[in-house]
C-alpha positions as CSV (number, residue, x, y, z in Angstrom):
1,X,-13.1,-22.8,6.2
2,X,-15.9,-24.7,4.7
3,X,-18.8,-23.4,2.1
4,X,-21.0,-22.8,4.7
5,X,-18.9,-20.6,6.9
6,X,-17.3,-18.9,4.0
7,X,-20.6,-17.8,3.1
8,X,-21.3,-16.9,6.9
9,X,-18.2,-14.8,7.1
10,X,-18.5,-12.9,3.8
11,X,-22.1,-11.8,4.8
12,X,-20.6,-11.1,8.2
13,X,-17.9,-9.2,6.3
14,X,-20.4,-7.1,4.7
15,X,-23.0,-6.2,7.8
16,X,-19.8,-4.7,9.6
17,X,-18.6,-2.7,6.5
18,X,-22.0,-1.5,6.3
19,X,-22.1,-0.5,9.9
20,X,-19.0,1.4,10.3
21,X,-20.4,4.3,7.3
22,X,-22.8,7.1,7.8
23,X,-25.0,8.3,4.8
24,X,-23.3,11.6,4.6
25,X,-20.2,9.9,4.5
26,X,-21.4,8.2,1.1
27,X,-22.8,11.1,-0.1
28,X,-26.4,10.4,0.7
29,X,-29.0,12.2,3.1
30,X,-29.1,12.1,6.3
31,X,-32.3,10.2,7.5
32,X,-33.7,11.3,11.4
33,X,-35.7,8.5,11.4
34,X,-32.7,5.4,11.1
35,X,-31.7,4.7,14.4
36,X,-29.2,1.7,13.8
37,X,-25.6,2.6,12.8
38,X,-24.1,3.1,9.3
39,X,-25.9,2.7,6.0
40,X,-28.8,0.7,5.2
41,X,-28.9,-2.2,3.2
42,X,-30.9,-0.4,0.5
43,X,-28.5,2.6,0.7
44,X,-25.4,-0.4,-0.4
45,X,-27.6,-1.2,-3.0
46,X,-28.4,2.1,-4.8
47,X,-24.8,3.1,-4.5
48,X,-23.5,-0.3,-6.0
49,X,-26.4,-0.2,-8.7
50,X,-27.6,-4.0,-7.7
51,X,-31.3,-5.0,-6.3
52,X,-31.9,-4.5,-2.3
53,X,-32.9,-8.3,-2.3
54,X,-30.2,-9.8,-4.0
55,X,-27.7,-8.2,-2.0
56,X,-29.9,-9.0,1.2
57,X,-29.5,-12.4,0.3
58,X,-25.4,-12.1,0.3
59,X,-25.6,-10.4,3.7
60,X,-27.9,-13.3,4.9
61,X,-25.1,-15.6,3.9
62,X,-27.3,-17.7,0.9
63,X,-26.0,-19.7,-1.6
64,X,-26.0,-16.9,-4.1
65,X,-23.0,-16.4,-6.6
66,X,-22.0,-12.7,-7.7
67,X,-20.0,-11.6,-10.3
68,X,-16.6,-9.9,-9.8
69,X,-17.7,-6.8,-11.3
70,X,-20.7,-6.8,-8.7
71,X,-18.3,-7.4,-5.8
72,X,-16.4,-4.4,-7.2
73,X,-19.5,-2.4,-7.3
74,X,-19.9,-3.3,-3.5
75,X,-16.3,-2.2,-2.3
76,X,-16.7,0.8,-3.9
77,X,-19.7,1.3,-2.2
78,X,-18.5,0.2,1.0
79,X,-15.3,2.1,0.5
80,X,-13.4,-0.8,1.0
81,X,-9.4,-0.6,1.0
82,X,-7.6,-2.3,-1.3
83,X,-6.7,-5.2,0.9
84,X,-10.4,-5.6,2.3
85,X,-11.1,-6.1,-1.3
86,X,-8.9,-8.5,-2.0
87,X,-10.5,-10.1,0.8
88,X,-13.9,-9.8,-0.2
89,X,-13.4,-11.7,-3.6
90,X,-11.5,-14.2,-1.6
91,X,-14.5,-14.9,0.4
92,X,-16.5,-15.1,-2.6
93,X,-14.3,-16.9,-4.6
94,X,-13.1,-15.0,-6.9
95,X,-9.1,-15.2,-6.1
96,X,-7.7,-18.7,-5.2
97,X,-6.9,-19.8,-2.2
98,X,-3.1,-20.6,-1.1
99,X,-2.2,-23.9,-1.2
100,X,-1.8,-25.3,2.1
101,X,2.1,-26.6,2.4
102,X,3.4,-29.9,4.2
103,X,2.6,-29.6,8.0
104,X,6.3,-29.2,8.2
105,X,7.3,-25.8,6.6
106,X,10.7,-25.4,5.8
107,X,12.7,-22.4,5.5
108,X,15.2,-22.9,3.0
109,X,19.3,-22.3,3.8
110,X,19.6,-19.1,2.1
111,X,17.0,-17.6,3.8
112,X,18.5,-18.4,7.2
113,X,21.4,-17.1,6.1
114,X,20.1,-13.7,5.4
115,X,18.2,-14.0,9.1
116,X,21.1,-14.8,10.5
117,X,23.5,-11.9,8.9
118,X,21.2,-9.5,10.1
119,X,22.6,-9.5,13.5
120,X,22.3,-7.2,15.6
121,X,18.9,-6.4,14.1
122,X,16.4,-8.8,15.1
123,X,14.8,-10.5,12.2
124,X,12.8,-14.1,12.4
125,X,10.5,-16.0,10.0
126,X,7.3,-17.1,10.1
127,X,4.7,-19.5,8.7
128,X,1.2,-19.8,6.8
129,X,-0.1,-19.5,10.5
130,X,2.2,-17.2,11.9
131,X,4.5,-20.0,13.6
132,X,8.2,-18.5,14.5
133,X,9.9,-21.1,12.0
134,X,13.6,-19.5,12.4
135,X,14.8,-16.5,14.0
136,X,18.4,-15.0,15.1
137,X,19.9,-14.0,17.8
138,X,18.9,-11.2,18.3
139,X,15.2,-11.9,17.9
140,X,15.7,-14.3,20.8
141,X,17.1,-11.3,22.6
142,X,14.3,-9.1,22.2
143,X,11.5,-11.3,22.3
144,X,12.4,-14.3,24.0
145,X,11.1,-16.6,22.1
146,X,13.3,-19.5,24.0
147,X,10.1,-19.1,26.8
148,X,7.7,-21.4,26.3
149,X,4.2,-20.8,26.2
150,X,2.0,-24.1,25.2
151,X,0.5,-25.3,23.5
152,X,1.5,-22.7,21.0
153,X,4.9,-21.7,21.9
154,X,5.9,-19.9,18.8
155,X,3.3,-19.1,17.5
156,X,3.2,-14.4,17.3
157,X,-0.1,-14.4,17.2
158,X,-0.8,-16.4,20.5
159,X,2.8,-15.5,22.2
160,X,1.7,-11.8,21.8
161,X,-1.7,-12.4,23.5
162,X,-0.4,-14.5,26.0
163,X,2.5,-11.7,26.9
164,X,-0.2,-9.1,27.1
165,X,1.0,-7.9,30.5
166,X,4.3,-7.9,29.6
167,X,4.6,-6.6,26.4
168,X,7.2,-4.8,24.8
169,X,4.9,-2.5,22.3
170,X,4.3,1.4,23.9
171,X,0.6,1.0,22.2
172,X,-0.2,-2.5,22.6
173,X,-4.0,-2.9,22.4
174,X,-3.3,-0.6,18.9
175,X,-0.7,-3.3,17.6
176,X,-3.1,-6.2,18.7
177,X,-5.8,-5.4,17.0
178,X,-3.4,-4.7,13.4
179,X,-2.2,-7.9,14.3
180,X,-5.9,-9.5,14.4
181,X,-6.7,-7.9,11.0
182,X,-3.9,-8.8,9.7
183,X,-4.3,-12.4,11.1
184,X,-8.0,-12.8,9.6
185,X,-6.4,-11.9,5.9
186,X,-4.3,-14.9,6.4
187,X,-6.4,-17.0,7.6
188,X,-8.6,-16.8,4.7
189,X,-6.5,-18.3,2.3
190,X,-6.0,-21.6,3.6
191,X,-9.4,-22.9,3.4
192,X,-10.1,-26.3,5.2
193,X,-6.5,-26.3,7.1
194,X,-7.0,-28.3,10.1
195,X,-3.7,-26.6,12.0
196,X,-5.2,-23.3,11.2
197,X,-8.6,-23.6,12.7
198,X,-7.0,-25.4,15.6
199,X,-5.2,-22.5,16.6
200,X,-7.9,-20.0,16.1
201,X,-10.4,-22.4,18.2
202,X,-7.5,-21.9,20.9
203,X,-6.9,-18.2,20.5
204,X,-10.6,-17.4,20.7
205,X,-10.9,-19.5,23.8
206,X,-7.7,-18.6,25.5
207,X,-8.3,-14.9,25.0
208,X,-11.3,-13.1,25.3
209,X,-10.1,-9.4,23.6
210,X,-8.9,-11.6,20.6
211,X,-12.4,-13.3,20.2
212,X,-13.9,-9.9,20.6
213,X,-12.1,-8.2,17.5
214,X,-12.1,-11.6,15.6
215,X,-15.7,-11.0,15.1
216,X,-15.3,-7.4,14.3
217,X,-14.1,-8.5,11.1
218,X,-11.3,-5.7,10.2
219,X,-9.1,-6.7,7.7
220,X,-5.7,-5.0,7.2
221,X,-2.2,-5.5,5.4
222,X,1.5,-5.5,6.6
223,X,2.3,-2.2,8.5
224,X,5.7,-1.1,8.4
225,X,6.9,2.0,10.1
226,X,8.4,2.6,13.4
227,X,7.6,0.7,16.1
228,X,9.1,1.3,19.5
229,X,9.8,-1.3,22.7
230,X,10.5,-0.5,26.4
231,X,12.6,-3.6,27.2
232,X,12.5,-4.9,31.1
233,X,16.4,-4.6,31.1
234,X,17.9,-2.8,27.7
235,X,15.1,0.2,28.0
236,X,13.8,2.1,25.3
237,X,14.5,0.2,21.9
238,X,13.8,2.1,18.7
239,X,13.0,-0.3,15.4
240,X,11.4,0.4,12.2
241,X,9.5,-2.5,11.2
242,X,9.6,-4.4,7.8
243,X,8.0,-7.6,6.4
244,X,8.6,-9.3,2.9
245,X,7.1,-12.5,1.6
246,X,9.5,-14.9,0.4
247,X,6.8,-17.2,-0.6
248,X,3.4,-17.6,-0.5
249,X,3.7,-19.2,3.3
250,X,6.9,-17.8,4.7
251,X,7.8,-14.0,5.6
252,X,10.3,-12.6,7.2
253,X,10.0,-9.8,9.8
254,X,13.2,-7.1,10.2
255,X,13.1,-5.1,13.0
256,X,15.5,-2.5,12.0
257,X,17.6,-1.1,15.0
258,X,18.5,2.5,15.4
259,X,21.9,3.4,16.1
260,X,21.9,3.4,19.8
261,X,19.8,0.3,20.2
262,X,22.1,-1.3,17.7
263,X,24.6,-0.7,20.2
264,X,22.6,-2.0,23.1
265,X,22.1,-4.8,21.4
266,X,25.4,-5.6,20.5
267,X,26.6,-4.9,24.0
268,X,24.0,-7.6,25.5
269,X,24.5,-10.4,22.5
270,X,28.1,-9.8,23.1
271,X,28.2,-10.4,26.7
272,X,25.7,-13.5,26.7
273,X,28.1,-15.1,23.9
């Protein structure tokens, strides 16, 4: 992501955070006479205590530079969450962005180890972009991630758009759009990464709903909870759901089995050894 389209997307950001509130909601009057959603631009300014044309100029994307305490004053009057925040001074340069790592990610022994131990439960690993970069047996099971789909074949993001008809998730336009929210996070930390922007020119292109909520702009962290499946042959599966960093580019995902999928799963792993 270049200067230019940082700026873009921060302002972008901003107009949709703006949108989504009411004045009541803020704590301001109601006015009859507004007839486009959420707050006004003047309304963000009084309640961050900054000028209505300075901040106009951040929502028109210029080439203007606030201060951290500012972009604080702005979440707060956007009641932003915590990870929309973080986002928010990441677009405005405030936090770092990640290095980008060799195009070749590795994921190092002990790591598969603990992937691979984990069996029955299905657990993988993924990349700065999301790319499956390990997974065990199980996960294979599950999510059959031995199909291909190019030119992005492991990749969750563009397997889980791709699989849309056939997904496993009970609620999958809910999990889709975490997973774009969660996505757009990501992707703002690698700043200039030619694979990156690659695959979202591709995803936006190949799928129509994804291109829709990318420019929504909702940004959200790792959900874990349950998370239930309906399998074409093992039925109802019951997971909870957990994700860790192990670095700043690699996580692992558990999907933690309940007792009776465990044994479903052992039962089918076993008889495909």
């Amino acid at each position: 992501m270049e200067e230019i389209e940082r700026r873009e997307t921060l302002a972008a950001f901003l107009r949709t955070r703006r949108a989504r509130l009411s004045q009541t909601e803020v704590g301001l009057p109601a006015r009859s006479r507004h007839r486009t959603p959420g707050l006004r631009r003047e309304d963000v300014a009084e309640l961050a205590n900054i000028g209505v044309s300075w901040y106009t100029l951040l929502e028109q994307g210029k080439d203007v530079h606030p201060s951290k305490p500012v972009l604080e004053s702005i979440a707060q009057a956007l009641r932003l969450t915590h990870v929309e925040e973080k986002y928010l001074l990441l677009l405005a340069g405030h936090t770092l962005p990640v290095k980008a790592p060799p195009e070749e990610e590795e994921v190092p022994p002990e790591l598969r180890h603990v992937v691979d131990v984990l069996t029955p439960h299905p657990a993988f690993v993924i990349g700065r972009r999301w790319d499956v970069l390990f997974r065990n047996r199980a996960a294979d099971l599950v999510f059959c991630f031995d199909e291909p789909f190019p030119p992005h074949s492991l990749n969750v993001v563009w397997r889980y758009f791709q699989m849309q008809e056939h997904s496993l998730d009970l609620d999958w336009e809910v999990q889709a759009r975490n997973l774009v929210a969660q996505f757009r996070a990501d992707y703002a930390s690698y700043p200039g990464d030619a694979s990156f922007e690659e695959l979202l020119h591709d995803l936006q292109h190949m799928s129509p709903l994804f291109r829709e909520w990318w420019e929504q702009h909702d940004i959200r962290g790792l959900p874990n909870g349950p998370r239930p499946m309906m399998h074409p042959t093992l039925g109802l599966l019951e997971f909870d759901h957990v994700q860790a960093y192990f670095s700043s580019n690699l996580r692992m995902k558990i999907y933690a089995a309940s007792p009776s999928t465990t044994s479903k799963l052992e039962q089918a792993l076993s008889a495909s050894s």
